[in-house]
DSSP file (Angstrom, degrees, kcal/mol; ACC not computed):
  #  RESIDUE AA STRUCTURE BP1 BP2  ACC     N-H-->O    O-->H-N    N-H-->O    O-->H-N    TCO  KAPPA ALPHA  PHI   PSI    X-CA   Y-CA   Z-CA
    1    1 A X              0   0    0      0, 0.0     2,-0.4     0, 0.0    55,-0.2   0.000 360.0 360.0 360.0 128.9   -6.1   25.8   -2.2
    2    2 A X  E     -A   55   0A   0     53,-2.5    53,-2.6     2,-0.1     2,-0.4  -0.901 360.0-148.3-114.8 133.4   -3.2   23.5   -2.4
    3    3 A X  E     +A   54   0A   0     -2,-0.4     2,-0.3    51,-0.2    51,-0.2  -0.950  43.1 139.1 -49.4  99.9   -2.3   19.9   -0.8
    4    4 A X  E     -A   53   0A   0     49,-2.5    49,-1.1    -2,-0.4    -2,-0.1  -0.986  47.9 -74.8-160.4 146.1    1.4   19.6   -0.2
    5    5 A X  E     -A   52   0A   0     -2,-0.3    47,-0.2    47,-0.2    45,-0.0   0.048  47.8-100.9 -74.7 144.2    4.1   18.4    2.2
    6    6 A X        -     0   0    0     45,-2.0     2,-0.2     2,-0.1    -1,-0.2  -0.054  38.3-169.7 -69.1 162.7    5.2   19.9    5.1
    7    7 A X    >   -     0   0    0      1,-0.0     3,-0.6     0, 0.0     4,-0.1  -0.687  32.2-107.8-114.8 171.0    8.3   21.9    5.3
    8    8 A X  G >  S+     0   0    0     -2,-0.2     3,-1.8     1,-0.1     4,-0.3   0.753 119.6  56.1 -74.1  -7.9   10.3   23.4    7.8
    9    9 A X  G 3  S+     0   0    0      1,-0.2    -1,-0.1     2,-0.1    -3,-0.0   0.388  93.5  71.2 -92.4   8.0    9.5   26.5    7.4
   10   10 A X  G X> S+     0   0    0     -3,-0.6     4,-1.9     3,-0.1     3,-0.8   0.344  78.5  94.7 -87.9 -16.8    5.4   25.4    7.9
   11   11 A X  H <> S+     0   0    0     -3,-1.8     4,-2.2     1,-0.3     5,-0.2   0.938  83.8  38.8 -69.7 -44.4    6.2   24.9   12.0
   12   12 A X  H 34 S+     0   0    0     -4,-0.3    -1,-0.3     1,-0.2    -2,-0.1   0.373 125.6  37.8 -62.0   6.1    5.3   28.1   13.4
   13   13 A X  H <4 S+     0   0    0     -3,-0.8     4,-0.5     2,-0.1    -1,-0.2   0.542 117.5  47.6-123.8 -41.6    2.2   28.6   11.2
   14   14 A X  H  X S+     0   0    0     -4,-1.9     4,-3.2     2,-0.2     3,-0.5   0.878 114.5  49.6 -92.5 -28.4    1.1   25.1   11.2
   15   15 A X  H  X S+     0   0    0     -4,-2.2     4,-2.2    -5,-0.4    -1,-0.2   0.943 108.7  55.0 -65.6 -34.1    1.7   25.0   15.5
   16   16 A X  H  > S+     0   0    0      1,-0.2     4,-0.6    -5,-0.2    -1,-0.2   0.642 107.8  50.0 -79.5  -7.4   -0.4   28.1   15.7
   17   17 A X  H  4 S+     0   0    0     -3,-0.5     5,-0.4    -4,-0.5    -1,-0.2   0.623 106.6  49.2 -76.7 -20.9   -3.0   26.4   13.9
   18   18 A X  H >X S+     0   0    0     -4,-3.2     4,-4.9     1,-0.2     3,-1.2   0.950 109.8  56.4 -81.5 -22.8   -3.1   23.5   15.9
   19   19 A X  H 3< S+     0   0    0     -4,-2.2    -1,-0.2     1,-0.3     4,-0.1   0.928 114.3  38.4 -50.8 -49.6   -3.3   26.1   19.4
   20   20 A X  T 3< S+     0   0    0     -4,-0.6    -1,-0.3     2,-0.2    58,-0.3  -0.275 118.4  50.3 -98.3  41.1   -6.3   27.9   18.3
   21   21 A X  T <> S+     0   0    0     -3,-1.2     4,-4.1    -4,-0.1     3,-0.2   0.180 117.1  40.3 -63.5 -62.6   -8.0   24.5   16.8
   22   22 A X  H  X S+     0   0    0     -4,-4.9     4,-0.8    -5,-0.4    -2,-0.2   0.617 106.3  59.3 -90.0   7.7   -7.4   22.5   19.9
   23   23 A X  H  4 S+     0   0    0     -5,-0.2    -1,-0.2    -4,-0.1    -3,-0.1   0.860 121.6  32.3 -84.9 -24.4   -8.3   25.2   22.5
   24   24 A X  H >4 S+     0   0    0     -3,-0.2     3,-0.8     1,-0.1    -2,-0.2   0.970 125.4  41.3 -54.9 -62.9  -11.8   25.1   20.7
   25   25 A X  H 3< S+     0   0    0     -4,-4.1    84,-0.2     1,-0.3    85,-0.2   0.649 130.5  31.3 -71.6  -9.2  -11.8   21.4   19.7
   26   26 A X  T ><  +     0   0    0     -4,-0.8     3,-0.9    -5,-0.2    -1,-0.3  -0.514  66.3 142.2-154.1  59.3  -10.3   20.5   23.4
   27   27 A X  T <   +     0   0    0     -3,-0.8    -1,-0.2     1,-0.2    -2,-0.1   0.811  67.6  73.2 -79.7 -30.4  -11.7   23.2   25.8
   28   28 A X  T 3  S+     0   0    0     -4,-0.2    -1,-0.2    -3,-0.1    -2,-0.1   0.617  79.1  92.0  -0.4 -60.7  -11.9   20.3   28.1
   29   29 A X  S <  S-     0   0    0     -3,-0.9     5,-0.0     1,-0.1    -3,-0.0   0.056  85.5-109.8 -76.2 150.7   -8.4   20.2   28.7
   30   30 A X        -     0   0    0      1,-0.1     3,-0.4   101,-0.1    -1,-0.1  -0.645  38.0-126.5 -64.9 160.0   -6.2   22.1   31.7
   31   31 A X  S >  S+     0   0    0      1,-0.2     3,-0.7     2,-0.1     4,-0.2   0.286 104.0  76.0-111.3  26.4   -4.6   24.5   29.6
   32   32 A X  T 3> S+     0   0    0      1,-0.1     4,-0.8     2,-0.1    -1,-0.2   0.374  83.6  72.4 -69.6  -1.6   -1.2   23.3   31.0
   33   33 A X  H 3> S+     0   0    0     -3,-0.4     4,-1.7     1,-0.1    -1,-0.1   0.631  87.6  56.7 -42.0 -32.2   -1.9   20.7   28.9
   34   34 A X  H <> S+     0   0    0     -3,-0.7     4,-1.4     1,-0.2    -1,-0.1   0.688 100.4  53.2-114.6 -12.9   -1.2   22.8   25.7
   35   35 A X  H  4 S+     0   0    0      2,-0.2     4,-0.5    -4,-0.2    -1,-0.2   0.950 112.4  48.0 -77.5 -42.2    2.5   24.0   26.4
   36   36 A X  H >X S+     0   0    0     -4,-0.8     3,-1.9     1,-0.2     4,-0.8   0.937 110.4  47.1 -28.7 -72.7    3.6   20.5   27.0
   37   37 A X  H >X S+     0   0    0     -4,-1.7     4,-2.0     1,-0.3     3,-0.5   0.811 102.0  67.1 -78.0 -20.4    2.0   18.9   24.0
   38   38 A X  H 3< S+     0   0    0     -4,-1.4     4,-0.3     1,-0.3    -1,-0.3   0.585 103.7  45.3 -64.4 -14.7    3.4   21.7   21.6
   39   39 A X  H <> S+     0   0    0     -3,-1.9     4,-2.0    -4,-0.5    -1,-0.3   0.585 108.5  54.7 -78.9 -24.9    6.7   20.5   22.2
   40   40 A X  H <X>S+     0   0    0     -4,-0.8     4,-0.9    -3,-0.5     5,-0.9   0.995 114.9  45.5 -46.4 -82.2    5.5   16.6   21.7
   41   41 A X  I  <>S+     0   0    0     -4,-2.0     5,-1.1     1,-0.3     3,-0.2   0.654 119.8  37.9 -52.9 -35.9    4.2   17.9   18.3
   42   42 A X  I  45S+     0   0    0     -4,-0.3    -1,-0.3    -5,-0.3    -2,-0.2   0.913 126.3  27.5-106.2 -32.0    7.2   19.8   17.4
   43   43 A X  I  <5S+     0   0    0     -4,-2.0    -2,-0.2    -3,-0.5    -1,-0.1   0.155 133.2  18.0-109.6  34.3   10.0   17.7   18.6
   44   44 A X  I  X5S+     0   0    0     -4,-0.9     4,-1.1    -3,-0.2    -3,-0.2   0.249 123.8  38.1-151.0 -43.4    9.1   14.4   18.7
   45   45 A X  I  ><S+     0   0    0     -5,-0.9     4,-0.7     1,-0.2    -3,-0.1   0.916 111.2  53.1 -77.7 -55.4    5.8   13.8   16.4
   46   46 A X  H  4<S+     0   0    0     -5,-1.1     3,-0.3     1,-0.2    -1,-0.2   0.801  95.3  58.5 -46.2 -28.5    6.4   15.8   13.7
   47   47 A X  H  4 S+     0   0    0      1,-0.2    -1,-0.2    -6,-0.1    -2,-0.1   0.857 116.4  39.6 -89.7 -32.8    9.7   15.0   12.5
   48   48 A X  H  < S+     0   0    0     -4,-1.1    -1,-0.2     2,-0.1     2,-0.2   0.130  96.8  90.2 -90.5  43.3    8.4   11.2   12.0
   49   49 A X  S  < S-     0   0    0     -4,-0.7     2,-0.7    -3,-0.3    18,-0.3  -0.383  81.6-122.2-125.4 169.2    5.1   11.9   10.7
   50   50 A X  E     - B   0  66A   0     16,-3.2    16,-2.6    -2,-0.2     2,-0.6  -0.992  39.1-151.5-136.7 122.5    4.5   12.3    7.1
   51   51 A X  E     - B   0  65A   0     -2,-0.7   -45,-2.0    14,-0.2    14,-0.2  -0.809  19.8-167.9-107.2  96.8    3.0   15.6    7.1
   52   52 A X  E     -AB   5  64A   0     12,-2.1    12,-2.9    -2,-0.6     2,-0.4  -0.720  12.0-163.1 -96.1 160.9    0.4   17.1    4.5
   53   53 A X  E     -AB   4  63A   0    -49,-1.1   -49,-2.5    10,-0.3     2,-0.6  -0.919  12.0-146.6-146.3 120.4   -0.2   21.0    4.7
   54   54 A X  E     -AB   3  62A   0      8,-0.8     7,-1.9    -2,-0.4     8,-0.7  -0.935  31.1-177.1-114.4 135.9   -3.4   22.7    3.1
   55   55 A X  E     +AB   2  60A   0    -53,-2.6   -53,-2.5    -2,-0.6     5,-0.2  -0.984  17.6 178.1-131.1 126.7   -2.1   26.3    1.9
   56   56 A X  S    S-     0   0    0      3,-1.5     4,-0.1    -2,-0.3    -2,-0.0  -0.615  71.4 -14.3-135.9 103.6   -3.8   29.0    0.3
   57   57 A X  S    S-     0   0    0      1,-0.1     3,-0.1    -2,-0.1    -2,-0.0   0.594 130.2 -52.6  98.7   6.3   -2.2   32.4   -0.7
   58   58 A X  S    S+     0   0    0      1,-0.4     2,-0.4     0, 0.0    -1,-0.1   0.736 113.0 126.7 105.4  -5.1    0.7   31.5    1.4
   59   59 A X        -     0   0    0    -46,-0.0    -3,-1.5     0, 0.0    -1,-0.4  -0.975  60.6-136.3-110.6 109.9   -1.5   30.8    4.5
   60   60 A X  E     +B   55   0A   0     -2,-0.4    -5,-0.3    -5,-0.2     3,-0.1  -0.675  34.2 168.6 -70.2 133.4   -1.2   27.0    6.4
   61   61 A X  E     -     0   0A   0     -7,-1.9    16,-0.7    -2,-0.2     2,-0.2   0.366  66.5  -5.4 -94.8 -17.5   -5.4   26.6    6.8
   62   62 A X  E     -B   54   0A   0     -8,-0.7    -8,-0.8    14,-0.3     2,-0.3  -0.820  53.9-160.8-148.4-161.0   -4.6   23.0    7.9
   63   63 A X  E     -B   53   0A   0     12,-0.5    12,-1.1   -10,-0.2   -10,-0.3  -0.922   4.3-164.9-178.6 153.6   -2.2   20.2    8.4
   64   64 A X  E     -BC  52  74A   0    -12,-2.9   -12,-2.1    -2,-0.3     2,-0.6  -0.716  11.3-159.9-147.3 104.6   -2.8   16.4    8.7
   65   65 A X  E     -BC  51  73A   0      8,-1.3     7,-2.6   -14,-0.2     8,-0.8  -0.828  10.2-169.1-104.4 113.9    0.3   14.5   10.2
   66   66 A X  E     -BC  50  71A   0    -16,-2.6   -16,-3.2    -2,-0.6     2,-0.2  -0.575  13.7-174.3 -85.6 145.8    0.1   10.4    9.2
   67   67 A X  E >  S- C   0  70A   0      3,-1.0     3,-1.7    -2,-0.3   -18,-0.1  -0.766  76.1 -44.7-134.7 103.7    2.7    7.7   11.0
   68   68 A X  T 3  S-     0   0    0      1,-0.3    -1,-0.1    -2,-0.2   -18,-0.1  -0.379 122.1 -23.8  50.5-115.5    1.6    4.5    8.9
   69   69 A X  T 3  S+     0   0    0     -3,-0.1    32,-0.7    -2,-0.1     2,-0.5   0.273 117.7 101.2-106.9  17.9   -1.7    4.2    8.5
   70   70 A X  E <   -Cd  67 101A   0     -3,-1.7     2,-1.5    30,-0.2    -3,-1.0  -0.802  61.9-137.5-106.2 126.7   -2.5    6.2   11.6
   71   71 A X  E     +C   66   0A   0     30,-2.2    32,-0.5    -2,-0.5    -5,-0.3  -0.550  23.9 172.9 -94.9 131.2   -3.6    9.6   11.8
   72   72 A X  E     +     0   0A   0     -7,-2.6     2,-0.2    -2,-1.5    -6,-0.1   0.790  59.1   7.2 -95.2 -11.3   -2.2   11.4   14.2
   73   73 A X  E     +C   65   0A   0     -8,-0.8    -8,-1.3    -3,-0.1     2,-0.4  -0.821  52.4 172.7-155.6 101.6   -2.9   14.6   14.2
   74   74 A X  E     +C   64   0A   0    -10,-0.3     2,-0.5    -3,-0.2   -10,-0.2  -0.952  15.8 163.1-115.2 127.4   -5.8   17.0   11.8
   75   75 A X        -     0   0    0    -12,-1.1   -12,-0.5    -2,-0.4     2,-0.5  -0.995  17.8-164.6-143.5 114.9   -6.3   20.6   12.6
   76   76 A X        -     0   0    0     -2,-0.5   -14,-0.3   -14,-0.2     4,-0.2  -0.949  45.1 -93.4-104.2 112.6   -8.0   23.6   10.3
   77   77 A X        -     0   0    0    -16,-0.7     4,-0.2    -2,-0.5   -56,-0.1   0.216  35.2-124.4  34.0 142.2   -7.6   27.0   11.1
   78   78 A X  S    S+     0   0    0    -58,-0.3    -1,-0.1     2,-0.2   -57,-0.1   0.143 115.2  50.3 -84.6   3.0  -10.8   27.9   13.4
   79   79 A X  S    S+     0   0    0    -18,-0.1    -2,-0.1     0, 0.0    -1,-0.1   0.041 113.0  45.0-142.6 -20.0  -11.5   30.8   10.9
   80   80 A X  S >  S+     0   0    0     -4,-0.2     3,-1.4   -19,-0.2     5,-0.3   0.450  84.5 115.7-107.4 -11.2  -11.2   28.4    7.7
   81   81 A X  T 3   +     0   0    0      1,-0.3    -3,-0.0    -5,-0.2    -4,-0.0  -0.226  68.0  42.3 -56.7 165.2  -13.5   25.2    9.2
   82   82 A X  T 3  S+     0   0    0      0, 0.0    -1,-0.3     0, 0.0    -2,-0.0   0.339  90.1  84.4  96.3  16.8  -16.5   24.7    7.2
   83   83 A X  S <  S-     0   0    0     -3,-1.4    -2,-0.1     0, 0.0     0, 0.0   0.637 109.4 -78.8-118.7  17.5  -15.3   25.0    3.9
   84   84 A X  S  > S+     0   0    0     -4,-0.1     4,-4.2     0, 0.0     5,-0.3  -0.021  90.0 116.1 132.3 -25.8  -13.8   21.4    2.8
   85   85 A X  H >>  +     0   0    0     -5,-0.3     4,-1.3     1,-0.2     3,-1.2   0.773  68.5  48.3 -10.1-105.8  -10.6   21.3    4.5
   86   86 A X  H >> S+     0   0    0      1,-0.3     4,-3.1     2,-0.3     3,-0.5   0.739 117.9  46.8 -14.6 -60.2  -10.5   18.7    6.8
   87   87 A X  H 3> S+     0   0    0      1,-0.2     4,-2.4     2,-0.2    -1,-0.3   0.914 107.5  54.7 -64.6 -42.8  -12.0   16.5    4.1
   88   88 A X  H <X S+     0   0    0     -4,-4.2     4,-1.2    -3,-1.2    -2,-0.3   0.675 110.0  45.6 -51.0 -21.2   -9.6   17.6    1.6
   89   89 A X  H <X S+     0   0    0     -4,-1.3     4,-2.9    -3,-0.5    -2,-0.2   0.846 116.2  46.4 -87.5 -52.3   -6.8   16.7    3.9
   90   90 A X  H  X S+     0   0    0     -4,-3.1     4,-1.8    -5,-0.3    -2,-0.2   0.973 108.6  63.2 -56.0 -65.2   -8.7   12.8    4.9
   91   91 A X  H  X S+     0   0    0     -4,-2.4     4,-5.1     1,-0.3    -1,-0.2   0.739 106.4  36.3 -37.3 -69.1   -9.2   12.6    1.3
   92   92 A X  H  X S+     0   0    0     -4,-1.2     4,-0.9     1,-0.2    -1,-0.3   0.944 117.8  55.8 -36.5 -72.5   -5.4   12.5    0.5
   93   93 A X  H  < S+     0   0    0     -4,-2.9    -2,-0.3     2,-0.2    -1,-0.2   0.685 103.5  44.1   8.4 -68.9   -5.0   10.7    3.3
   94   94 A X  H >< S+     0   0    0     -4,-1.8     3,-1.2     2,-0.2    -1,-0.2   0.990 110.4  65.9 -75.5 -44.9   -7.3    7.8    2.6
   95   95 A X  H 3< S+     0   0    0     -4,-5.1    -2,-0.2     1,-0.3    -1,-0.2   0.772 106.1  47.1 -17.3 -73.3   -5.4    8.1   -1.2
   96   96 A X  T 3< S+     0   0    0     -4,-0.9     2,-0.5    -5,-0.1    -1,-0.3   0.119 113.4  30.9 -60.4  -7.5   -2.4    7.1    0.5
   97   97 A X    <   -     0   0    0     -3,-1.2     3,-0.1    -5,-0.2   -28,-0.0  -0.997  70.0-122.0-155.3 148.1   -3.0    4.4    2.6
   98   98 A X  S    S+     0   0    0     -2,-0.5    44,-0.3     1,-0.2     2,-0.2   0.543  98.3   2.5 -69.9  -7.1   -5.6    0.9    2.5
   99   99 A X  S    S-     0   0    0     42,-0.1     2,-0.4    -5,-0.1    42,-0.2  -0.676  71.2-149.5 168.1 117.1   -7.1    1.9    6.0
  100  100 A X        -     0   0    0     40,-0.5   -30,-0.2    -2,-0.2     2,-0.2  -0.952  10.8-177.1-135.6 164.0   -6.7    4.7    8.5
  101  101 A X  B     +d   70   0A   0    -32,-0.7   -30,-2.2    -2,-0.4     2,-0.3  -0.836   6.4 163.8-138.5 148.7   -7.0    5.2   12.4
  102  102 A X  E     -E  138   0B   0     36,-1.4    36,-1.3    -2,-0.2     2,-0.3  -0.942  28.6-114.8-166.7 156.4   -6.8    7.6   14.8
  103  103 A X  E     -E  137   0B   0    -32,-0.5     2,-0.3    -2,-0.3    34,-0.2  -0.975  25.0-174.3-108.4 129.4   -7.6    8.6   18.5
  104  104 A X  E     -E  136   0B   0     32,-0.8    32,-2.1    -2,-0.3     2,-0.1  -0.982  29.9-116.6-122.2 156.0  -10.0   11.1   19.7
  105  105 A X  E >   -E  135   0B   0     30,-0.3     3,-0.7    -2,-0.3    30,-0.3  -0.362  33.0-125.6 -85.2 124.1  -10.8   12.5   23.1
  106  106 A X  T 3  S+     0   0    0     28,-3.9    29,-0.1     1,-0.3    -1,-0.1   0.751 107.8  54.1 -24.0 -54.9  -14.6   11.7   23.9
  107  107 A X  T 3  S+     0   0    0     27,-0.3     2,-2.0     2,-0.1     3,-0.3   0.394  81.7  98.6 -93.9  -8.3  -15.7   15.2   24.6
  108  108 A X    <>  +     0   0    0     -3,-0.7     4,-0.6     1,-0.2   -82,-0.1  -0.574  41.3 159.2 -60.2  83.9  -14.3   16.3   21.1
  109  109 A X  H  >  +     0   0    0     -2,-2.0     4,-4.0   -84,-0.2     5,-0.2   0.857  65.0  61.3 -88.0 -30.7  -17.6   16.1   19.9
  110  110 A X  H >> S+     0   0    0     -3,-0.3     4,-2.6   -85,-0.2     3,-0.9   0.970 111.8  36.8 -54.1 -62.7  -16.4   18.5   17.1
  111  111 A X  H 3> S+     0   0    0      2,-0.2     4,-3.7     1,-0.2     5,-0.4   0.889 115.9  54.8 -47.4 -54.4  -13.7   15.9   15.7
  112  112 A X  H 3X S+     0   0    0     -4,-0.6     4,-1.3    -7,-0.2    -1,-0.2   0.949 113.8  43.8 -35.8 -56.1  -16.1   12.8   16.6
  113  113 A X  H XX S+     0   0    0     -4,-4.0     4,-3.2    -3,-0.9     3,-1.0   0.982 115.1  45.2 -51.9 -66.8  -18.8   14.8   14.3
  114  114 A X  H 3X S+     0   0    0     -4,-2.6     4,-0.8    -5,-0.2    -1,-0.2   0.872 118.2  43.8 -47.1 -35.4  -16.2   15.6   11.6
  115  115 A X  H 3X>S+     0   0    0     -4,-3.7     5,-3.0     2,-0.2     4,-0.6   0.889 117.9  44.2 -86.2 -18.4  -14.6   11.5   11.6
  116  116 A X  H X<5S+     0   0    0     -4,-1.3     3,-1.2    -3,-1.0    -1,-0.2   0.919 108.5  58.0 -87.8 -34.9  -18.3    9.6   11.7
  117  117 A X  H 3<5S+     0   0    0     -4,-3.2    -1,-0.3     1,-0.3    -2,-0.2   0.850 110.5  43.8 -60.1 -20.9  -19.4   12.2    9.0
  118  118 A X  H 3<5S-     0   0    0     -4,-0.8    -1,-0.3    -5,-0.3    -2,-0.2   0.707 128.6 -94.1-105.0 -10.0  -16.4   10.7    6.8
  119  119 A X  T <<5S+     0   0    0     -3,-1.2    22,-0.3    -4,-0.6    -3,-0.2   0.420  71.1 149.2 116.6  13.6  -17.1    7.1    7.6
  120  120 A X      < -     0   0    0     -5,-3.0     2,-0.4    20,-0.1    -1,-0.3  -0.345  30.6-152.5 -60.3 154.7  -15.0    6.2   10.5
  121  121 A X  E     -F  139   0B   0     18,-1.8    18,-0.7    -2,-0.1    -1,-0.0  -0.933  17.3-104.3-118.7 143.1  -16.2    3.9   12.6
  122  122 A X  E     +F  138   0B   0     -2,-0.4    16,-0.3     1,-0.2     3,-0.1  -0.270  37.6 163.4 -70.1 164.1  -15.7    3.2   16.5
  123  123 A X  E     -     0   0B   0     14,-1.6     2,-0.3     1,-0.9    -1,-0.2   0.534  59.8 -25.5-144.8 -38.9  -13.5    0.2   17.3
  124  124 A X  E     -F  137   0B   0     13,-0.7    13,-1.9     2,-0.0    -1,-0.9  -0.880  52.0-120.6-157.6-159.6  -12.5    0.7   21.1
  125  125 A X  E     +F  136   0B   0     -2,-0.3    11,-0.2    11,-0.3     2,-0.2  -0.843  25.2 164.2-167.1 138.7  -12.0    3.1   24.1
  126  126 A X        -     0   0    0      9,-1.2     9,-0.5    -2,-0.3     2,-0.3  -0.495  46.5 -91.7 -92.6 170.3   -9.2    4.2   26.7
  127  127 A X        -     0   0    0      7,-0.2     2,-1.0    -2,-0.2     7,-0.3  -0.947  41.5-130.6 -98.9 120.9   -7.8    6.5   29.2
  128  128 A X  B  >> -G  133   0C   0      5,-2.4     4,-3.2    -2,-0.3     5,-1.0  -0.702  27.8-154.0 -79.0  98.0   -5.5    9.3   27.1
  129  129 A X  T  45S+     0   0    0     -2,-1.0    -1,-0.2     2,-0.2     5,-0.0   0.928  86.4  43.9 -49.6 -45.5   -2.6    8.5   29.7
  130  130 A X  T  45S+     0   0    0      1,-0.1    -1,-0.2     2,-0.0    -2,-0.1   0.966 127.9  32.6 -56.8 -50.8   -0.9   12.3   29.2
  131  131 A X  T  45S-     0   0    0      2,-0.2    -2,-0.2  -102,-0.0    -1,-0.1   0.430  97.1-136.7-112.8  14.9   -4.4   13.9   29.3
  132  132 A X  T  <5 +     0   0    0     -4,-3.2     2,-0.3     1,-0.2    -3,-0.2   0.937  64.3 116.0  64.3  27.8   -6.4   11.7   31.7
  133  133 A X  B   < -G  128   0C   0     -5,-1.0    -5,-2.4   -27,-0.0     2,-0.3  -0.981  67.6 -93.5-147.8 157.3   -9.2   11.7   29.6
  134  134 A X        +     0   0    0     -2,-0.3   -28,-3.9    -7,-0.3     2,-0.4  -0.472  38.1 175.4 -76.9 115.9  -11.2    9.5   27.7
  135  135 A X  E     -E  105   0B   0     -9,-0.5    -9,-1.2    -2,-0.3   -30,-0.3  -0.924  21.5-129.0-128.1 163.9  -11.0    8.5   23.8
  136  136 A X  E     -EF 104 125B   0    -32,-2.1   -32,-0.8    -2,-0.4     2,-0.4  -0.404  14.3-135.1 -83.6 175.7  -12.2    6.6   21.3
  137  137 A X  E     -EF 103 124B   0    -13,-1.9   -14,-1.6   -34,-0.2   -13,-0.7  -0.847  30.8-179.4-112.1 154.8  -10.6    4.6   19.0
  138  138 A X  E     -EF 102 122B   0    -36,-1.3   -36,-1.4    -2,-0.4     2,-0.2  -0.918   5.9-164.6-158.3 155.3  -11.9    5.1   15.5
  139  139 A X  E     - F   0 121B   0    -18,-0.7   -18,-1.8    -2,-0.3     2,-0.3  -0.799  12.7-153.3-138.6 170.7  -11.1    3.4   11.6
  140  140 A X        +     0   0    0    -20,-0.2     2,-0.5    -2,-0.2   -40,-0.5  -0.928  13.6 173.4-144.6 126.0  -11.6    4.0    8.4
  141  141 A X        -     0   0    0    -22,-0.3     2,-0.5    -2,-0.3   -42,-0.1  -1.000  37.7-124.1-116.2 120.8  -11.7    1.0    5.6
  142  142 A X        -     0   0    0     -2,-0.5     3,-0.1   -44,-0.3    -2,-0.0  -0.711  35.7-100.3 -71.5 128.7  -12.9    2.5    1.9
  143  143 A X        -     0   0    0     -2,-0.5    -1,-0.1     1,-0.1     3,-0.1  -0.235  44.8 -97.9 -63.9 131.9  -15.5    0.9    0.9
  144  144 A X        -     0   0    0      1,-0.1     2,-0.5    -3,-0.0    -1,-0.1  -0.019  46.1-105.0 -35.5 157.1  -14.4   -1.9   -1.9
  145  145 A X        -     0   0    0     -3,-0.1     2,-0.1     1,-0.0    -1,-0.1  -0.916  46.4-102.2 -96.5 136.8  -15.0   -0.6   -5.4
  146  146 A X        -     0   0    0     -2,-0.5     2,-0.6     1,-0.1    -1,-0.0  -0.304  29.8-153.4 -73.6 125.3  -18.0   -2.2   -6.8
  147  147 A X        -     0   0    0     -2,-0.1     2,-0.5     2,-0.0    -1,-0.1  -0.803   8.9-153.9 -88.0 111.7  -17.8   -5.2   -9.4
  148  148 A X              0   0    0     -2,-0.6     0, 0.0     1,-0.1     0, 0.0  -0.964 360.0 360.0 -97.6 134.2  -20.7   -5.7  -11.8
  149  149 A X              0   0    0     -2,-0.5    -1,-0.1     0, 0.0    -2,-0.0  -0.150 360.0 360.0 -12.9 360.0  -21.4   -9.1  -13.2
């Protein structure tokens, strides 16, 4: 399993993770919702985003797209979840930046689970204007490294 920067030749593979991720993670949703935002992601977020890619064998299993210290976007394969991904991905992530934040939809209870298990914390709540639905706002600060006396 590799950590490594997006390419162009990762969009159709990394978009077809995020389809079958969020129709699980965001069954919620209308699913005219999903044609829409798949053009957001591919011709407007993605090309400023700083994009990491988890690859194995030649296979996108994830993606994590950062814009400063915000994440905007994590998705694993629905057929890879549960084996470290997702964490592997934050992990970089948190490497990379002093402090990061992200929005999730309320009823994501999966993503909610996944960001309090890693130590985000809530910070506020909205209306998701595009999808009319409620998220939270969530952070992450890494914990200081400990000084002994």
């Amino acid at each position: 399993m590799t950590i490594r920067g997006f390419v162009d030749e990762d969009l159709e593979p990394l978009l077809d993770v995020w389809l079958r991720a969020s129709l699980i993670a965001h069954d919620f949703l209308s699913k005219d919702f999903f044609p829409a935002e798949r053009h957001e992601i591919a011709n407007r977020w993605l090309p400023i985003a700083e994009t990491l890619v988890c690859e194995h064998e030649g296979q996108i299993l994830g993606f994590l797209a950062l814009i400063g210290n915000e994440v905007g976007a994590i998705f694993v394969d629905p057929d890879a979840q549960g084996r470290g991904i997702g964490r592997s991905l934050m992990d970089a992530a948190r490497d990379q930046r002093p402090f990061l934040e992200l929005n999730v939809f309320e009823a994501n209870w999966l993503g909610r689970r996944f960001y309090e298990s890693y130590g985000f914390e809530i910070v506020g709540r909205h209306i998701n204007e595009r999808a009319g639905e409620p998220e939270v706002r969530m952070r992450f600060e890494p914990k200081a490294p400990r000084v002994d006396s």
